[in-house]
N, CA, C and O of each residue as an XYZ file, in Angstrom:
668
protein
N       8.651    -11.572    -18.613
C       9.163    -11.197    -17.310
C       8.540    -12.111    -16.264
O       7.341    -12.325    -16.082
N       9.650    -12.638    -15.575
C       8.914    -13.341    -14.204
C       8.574    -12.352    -12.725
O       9.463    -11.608    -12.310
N       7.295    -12.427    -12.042
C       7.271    -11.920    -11.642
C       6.729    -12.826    -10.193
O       5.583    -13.274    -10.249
N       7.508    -13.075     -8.980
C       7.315    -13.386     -8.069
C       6.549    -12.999     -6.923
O       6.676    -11.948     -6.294
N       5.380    -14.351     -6.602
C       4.604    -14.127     -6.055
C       4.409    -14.497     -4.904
O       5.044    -15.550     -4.945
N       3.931    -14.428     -3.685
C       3.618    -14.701     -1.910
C       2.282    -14.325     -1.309
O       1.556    -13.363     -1.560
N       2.144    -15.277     -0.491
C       0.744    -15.085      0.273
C       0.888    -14.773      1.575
O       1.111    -15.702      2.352
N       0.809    -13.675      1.986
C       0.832    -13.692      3.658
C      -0.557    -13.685      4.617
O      -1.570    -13.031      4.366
N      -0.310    -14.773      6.035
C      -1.557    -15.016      6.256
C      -1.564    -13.638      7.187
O      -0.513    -13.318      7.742
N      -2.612    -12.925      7.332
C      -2.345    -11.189      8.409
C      -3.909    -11.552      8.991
O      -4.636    -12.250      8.284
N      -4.376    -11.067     10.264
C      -5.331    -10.744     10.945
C      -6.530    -10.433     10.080
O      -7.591    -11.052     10.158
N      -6.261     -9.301      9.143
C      -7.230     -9.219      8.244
C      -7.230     -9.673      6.927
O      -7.423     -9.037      5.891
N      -6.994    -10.825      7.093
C      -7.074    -11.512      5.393
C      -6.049    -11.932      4.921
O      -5.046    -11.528      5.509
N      -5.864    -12.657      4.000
C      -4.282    -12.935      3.194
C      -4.377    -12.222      2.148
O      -5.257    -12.188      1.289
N      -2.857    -11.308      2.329
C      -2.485    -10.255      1.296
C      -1.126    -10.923      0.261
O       0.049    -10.917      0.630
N      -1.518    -11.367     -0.818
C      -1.082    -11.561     -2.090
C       0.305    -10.066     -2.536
O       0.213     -8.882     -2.859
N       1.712    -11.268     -2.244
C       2.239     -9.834     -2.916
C       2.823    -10.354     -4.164
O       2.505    -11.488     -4.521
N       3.708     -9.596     -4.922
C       4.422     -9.748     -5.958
C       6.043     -8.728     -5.894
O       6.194     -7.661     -5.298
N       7.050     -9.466     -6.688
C       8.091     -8.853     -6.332
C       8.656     -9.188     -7.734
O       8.351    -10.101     -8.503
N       9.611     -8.144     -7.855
C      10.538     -8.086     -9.143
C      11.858     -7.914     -8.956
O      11.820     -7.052     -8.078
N      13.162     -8.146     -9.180
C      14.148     -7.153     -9.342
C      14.688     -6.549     -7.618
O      15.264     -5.466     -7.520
N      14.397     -7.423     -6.373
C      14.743     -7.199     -5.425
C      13.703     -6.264     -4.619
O      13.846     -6.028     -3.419
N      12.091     -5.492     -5.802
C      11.221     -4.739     -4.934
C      10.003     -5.426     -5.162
O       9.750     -6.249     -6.042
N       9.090     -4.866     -4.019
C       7.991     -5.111     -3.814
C       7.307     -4.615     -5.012
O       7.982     -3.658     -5.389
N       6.086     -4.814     -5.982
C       5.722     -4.486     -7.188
C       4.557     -4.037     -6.849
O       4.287     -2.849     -7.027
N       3.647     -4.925     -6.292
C       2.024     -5.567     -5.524
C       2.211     -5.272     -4.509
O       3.343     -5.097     -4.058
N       0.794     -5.087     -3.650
C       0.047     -5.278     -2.485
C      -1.222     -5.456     -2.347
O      -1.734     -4.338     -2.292
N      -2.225     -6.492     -2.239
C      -3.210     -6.571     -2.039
C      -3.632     -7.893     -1.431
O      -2.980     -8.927     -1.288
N      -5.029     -7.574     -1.070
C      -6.055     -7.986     -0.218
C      -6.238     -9.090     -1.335
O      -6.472     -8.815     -2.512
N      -6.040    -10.988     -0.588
C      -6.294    -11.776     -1.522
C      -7.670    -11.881     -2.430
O      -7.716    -12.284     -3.593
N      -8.928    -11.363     -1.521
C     -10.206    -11.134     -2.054
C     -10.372    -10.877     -3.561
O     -11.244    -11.241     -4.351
N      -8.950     -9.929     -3.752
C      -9.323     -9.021     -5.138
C      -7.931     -9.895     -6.107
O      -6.911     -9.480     -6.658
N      -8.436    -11.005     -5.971
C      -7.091    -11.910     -7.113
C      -7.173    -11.347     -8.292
O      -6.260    -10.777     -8.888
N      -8.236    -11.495     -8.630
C      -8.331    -11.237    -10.313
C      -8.119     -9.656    -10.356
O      -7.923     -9.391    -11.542
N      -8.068     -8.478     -9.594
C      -8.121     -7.417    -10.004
C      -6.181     -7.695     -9.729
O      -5.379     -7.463    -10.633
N      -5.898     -8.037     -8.805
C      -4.379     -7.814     -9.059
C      -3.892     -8.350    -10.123
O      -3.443     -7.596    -10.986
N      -3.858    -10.000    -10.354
C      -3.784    -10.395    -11.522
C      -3.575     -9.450    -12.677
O      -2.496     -9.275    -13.242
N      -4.993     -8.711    -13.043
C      -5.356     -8.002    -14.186
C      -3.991     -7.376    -14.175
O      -3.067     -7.506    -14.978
N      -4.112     -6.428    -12.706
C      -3.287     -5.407    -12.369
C      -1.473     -5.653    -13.110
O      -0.673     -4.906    -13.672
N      -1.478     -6.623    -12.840
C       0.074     -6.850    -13.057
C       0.359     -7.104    -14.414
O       1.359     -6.731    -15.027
N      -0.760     -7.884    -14.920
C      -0.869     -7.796    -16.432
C      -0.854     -6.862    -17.377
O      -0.085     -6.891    -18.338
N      -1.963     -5.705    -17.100
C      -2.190     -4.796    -17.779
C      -0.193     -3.894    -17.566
O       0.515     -3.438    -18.464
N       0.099     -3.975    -16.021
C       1.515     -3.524    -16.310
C       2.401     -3.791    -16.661
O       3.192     -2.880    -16.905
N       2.834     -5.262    -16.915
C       3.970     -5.735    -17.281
C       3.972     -6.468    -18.419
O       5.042     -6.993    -18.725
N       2.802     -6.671    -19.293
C       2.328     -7.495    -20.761
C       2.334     -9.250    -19.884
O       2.195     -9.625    -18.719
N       2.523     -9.779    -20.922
C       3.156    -11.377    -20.887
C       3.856    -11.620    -20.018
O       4.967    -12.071    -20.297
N       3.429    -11.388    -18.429
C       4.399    -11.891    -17.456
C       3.828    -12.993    -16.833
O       2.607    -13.129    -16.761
N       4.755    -13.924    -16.301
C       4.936    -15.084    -15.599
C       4.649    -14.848    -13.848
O       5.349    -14.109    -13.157
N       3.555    -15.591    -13.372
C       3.113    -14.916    -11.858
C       3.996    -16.583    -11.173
O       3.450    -17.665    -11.386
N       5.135    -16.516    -10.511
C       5.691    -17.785     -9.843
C       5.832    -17.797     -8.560
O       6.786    -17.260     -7.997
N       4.715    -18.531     -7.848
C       4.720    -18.570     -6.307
C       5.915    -18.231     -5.925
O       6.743    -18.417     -6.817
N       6.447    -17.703     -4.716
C       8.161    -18.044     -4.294
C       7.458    -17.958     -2.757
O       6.331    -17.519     -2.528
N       8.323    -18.437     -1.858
C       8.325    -18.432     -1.035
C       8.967    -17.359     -0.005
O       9.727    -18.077      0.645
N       9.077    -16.213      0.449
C       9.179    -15.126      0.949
C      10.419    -14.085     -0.004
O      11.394    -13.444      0.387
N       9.831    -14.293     -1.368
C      10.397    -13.547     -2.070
C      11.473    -11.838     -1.623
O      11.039    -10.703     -1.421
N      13.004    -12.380     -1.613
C      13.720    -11.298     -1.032
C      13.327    -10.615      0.149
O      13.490     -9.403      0.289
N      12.722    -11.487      1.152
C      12.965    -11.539      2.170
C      11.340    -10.507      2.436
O      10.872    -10.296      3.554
N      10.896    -10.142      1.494
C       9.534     -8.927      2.220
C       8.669     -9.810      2.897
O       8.538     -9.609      4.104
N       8.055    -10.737      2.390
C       6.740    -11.527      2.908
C       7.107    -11.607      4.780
O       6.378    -11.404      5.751
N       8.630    -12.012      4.660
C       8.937    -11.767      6.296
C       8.571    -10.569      6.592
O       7.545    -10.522      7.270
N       9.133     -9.395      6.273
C       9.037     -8.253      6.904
C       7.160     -7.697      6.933
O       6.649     -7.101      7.881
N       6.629     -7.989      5.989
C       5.092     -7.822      6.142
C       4.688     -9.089      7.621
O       4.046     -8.868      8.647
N       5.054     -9.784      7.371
C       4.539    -11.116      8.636
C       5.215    -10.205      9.894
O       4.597     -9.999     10.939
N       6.355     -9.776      9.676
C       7.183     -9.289     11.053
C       6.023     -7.940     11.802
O       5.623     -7.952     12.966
N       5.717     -6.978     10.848
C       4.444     -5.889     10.736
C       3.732     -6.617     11.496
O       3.636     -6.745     12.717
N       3.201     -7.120     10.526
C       1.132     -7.976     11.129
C       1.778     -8.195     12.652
O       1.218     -7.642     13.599
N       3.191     -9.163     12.911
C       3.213     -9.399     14.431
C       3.207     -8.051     15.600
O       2.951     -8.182     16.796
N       3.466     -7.091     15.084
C       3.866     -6.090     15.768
C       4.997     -5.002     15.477
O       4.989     -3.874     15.971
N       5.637     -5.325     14.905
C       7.231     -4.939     14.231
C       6.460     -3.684     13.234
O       6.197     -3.986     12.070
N       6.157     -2.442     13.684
C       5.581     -1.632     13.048
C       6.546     -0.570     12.120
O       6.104      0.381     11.476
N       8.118     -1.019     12.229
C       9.190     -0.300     11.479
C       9.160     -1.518     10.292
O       9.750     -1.216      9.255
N       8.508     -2.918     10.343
C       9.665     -3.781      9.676
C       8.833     -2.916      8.202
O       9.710     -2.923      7.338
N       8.330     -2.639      7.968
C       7.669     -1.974      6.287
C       8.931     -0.806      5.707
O       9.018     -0.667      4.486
N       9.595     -0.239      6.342
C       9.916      0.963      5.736
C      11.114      1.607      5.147
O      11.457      2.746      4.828
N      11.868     -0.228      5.128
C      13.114      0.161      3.920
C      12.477     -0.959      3.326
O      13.402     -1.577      2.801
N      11.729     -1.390      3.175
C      11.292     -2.706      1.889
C      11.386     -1.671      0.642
O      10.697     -0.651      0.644
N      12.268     -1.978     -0.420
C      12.216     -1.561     -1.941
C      10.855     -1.110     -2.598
O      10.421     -2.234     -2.851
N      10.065     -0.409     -2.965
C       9.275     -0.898     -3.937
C       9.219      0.032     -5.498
O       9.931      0.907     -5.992
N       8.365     -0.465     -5.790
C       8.379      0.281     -7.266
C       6.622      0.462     -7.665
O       6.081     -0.563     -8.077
N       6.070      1.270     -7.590
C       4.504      1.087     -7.957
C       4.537      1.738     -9.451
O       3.382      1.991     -9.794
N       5.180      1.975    -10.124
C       4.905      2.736    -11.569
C       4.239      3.844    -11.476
O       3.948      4.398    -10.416
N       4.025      4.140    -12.334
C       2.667      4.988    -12.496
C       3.526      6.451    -12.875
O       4.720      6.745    -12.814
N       2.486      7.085    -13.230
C       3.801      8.761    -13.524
C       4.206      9.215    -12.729
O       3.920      8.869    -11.583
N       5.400     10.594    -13.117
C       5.949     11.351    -12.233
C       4.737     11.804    -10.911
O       5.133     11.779     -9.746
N       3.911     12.030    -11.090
C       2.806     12.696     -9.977
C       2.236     11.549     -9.060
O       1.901     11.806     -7.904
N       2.140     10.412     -9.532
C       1.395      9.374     -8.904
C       2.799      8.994     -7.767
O       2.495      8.861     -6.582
N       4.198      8.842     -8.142
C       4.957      8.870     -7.799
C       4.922      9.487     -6.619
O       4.771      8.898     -5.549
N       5.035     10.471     -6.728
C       5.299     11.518     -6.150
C       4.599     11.443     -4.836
O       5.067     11.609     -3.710
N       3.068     11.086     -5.303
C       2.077     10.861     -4.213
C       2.273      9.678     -3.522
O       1.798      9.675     -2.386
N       2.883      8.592     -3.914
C       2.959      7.547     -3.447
C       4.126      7.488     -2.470
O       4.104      6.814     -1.440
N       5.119      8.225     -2.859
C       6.323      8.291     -2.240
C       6.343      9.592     -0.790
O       7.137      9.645      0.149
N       5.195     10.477     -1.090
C       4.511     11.226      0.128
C       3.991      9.755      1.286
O       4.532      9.383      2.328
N       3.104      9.355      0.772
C       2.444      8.092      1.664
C       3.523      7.545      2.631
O       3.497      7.709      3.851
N       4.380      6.943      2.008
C       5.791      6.374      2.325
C       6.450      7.318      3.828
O       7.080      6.778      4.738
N       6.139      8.642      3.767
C       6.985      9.432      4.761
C       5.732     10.165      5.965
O       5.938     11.042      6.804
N       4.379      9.394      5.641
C       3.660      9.496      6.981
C       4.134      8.167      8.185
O       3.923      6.984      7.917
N       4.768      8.601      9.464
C       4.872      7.374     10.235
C       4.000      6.480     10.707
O       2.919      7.068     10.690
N       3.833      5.329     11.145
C       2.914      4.781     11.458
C       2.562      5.021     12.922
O       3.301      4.789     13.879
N       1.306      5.528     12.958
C       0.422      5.644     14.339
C       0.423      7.106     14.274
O       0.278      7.822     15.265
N       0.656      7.691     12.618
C       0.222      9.033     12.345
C      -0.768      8.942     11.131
O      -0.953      7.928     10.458
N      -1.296     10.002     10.978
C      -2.170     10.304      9.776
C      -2.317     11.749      9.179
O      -1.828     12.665      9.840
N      -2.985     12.062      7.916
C      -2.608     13.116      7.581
C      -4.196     12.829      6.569
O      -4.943     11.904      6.251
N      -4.058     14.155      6.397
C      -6.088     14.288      5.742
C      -5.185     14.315      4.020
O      -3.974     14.307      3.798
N      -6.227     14.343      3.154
C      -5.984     14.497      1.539
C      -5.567     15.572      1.386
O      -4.654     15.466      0.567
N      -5.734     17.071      1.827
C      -5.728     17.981      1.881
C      -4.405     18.287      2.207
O      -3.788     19.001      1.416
N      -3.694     17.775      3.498
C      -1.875     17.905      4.066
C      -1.500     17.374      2.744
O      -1.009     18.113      1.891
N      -1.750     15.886      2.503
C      -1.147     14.973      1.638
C      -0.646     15.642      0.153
O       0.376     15.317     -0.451
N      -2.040     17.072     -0.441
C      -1.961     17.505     -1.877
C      -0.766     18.428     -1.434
O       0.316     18.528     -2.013
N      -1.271     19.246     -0.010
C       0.146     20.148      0.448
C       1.715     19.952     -0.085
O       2.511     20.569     -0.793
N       1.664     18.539      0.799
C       3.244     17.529      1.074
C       3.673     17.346     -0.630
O       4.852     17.225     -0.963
N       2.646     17.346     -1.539
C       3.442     16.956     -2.656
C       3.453     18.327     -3.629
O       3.491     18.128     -4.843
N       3.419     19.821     -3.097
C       3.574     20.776     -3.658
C       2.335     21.237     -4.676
O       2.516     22.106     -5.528
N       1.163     20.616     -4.510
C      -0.170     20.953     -5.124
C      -1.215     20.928     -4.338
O      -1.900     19.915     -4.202
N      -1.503     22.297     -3.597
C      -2.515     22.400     -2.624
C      -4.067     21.868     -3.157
O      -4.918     21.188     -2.582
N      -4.040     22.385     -4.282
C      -5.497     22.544     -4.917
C      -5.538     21.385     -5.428
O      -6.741     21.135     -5.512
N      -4.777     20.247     -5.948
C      -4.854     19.193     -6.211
C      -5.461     17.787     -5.289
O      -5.187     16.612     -5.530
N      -6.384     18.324     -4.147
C      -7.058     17.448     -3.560
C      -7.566     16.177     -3.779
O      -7.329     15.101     -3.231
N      -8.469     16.567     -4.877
C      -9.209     15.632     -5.492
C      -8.026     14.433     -6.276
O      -7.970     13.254     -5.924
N      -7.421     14.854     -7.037
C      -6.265     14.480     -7.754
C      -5.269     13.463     -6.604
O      -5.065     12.299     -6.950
N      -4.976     13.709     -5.933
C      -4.169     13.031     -4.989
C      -4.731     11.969     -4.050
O      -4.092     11.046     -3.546
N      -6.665     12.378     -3.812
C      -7.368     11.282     -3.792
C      -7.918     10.190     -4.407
O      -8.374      9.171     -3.887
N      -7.843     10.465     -5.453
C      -7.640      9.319     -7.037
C      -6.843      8.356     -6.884
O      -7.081      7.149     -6.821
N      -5.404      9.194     -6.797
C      -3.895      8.694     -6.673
C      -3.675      7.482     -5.795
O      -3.257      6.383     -6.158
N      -4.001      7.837     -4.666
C      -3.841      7.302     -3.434
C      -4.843      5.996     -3.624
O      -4.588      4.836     -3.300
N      -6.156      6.546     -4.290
C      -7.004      5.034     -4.519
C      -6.545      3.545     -5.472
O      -6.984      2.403     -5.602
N      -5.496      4.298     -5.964
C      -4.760      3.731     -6.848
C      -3.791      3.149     -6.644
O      -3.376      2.373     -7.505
N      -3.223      3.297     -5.647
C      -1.928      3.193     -4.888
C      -2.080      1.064     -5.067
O      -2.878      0.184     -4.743
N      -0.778      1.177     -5.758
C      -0.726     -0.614     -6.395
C      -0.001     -1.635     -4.971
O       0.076     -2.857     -4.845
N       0.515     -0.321     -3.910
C       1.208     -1.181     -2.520
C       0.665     -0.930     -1.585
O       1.200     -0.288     -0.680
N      -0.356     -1.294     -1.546
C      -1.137     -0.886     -0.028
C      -0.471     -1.750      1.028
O       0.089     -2.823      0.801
N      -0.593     -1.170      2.188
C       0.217     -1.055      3.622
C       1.331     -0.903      3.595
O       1.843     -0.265      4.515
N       2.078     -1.383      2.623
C       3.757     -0.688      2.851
C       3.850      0.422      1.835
O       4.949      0.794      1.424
N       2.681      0.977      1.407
C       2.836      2.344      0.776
C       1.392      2.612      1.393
O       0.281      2.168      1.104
N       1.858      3.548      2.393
C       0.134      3.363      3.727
C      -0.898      4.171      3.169
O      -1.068      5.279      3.676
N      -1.683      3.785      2.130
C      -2.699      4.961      1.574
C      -3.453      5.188      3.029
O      -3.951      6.268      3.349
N      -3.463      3.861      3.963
C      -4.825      3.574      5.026
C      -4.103      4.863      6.164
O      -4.415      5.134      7.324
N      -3.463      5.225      5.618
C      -2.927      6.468      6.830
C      -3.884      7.760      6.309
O      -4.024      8.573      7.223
N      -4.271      7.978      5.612
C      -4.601      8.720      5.006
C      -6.217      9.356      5.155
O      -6.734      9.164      4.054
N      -7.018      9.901      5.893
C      -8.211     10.217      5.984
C      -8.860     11.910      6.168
O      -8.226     12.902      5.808
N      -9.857     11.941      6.628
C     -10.596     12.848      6.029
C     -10.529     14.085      6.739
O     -10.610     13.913      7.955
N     -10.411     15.260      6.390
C     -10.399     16.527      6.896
C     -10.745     16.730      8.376
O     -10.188     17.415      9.233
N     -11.786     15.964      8.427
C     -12.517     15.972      9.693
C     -11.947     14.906     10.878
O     -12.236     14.968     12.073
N     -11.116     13.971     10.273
C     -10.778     12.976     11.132
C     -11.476     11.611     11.148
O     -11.341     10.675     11.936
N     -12.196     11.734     10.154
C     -13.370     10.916      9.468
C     -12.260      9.397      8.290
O     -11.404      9.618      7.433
N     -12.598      8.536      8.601
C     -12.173      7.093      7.964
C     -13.013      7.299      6.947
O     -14.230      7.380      7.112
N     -12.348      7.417      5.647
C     -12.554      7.583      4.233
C     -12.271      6.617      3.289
O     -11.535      5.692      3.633
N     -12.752      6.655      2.064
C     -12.348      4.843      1.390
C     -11.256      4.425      1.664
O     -10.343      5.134      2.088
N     -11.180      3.084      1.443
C      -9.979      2.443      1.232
C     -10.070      1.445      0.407
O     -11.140      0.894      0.667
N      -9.525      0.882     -0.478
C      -9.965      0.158     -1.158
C     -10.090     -1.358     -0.829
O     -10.655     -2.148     -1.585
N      -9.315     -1.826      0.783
C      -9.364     -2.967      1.193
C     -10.393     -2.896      2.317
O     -10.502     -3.797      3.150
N     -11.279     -1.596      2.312
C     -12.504     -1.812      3.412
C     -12.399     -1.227      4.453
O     -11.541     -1.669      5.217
N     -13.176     -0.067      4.888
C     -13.413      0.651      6.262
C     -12.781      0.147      6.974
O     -11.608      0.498      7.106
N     -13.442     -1.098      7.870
C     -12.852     -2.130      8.533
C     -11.507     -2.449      8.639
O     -10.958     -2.317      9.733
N     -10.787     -2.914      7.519
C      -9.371     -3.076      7.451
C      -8.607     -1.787      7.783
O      -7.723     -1.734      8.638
N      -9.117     -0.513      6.862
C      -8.391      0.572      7.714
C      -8.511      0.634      9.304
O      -7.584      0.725     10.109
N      -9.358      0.590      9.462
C      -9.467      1.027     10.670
C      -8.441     -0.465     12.068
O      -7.968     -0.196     13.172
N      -8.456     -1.696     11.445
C      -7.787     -2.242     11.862
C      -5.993     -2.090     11.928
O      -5.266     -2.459     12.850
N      -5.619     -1.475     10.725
C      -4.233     -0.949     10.425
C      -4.052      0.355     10.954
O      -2.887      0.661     11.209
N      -4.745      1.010     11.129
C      -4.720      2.545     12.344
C      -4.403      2.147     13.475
O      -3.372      2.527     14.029
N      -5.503      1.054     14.165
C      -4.983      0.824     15.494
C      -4.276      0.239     15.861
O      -3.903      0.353     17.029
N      -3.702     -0.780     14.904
C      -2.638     -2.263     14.782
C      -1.100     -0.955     15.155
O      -0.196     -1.293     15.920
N      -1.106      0.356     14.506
C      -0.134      1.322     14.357
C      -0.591      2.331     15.531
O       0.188      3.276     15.657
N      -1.624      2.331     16.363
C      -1.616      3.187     17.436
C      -2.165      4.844     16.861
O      -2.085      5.783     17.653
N      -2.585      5.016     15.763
C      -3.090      6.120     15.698
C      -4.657      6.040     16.017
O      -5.605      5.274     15.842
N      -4.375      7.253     16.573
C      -6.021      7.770     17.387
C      -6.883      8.171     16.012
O      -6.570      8.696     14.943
N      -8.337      7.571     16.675
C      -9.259      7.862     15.802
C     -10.087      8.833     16.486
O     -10.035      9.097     17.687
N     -11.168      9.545     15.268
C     -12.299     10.081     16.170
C     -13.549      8.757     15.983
O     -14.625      8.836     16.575
């Protein structure tokens, strides 16, 4: 399988995507090459990683974002795998707006498993499309900036880049 690849340059770093089949596959922080790499490997076996140049048009719509264009993310295609539940959680992420947020706790709510807190915070750490599947919307009971896997910092730059209030 070929799987098409892009570098976008953003404020906080160049984010490495990948695309398949007309969707977004990848999202990450170029820092972590080799973990995406792995990442795409371990999901797709023997695939082919081929630079493209704004592969089906997303790398624009992420560049259009970083400029300001805080809708251009939210008909981009994607596909993150993972099971019915991870799904599920991922596709919750997808329907927080930007310059909103929602604690782990709404988030286990929104996907019909209150008590599944912990579980949906896993999920979310896992989440294979970060910013156009906004785990960084996502924080703590208290109003408190909670991991992210691309760095305090970066969340907190994508909160305000989107206008949501912090404490």
């Amino acid at each position: 399988m070929e799987l098409l690849t892009d570098t976008v340059k953003s404020p906080i770093g160049d984010v490495l995507l990948a695309a398949a089949d007309g969707k977004l596959i990848a999202l990450e922080f170029a820092q972590v090459r080799e973990r995406f790499d792995g990442d795409l490997r371990a999901r797709f076996g023997d695939c082919t990683l081929k630079p493209a140049r704004d592969p089906f048009g997303i790398g624009g719509r992420i560049r259009a974002y970083f400029r300001g264009d805080l809708s251009a993310l939210d008909d981009i295609p994607v596909d993150g795998g993972g099971t019915a539940f991870q799904r599920k959680v991922w596709n919750a992420l997808r329907d927080i707006p930007a310059g909103a947020t929602k604690s782990y706790s709404d988030l286990a709510k929104a996907v019909g498993r209150p008590n599944a807190v912990r579980a949906v915070g896993m999920i979310n750490g896992r989440n294979p499309i970060s910013i156009v599947v906004p785990c960084h919307r996502v924080i703590g009971k208290d109003g408190s900036l909670t991991g992210y896997g691309g760095g305090l910092d970066r969340k907190r730059w994508l909160l305000q880049h989107e206008g949501a209030l912090l404490v």
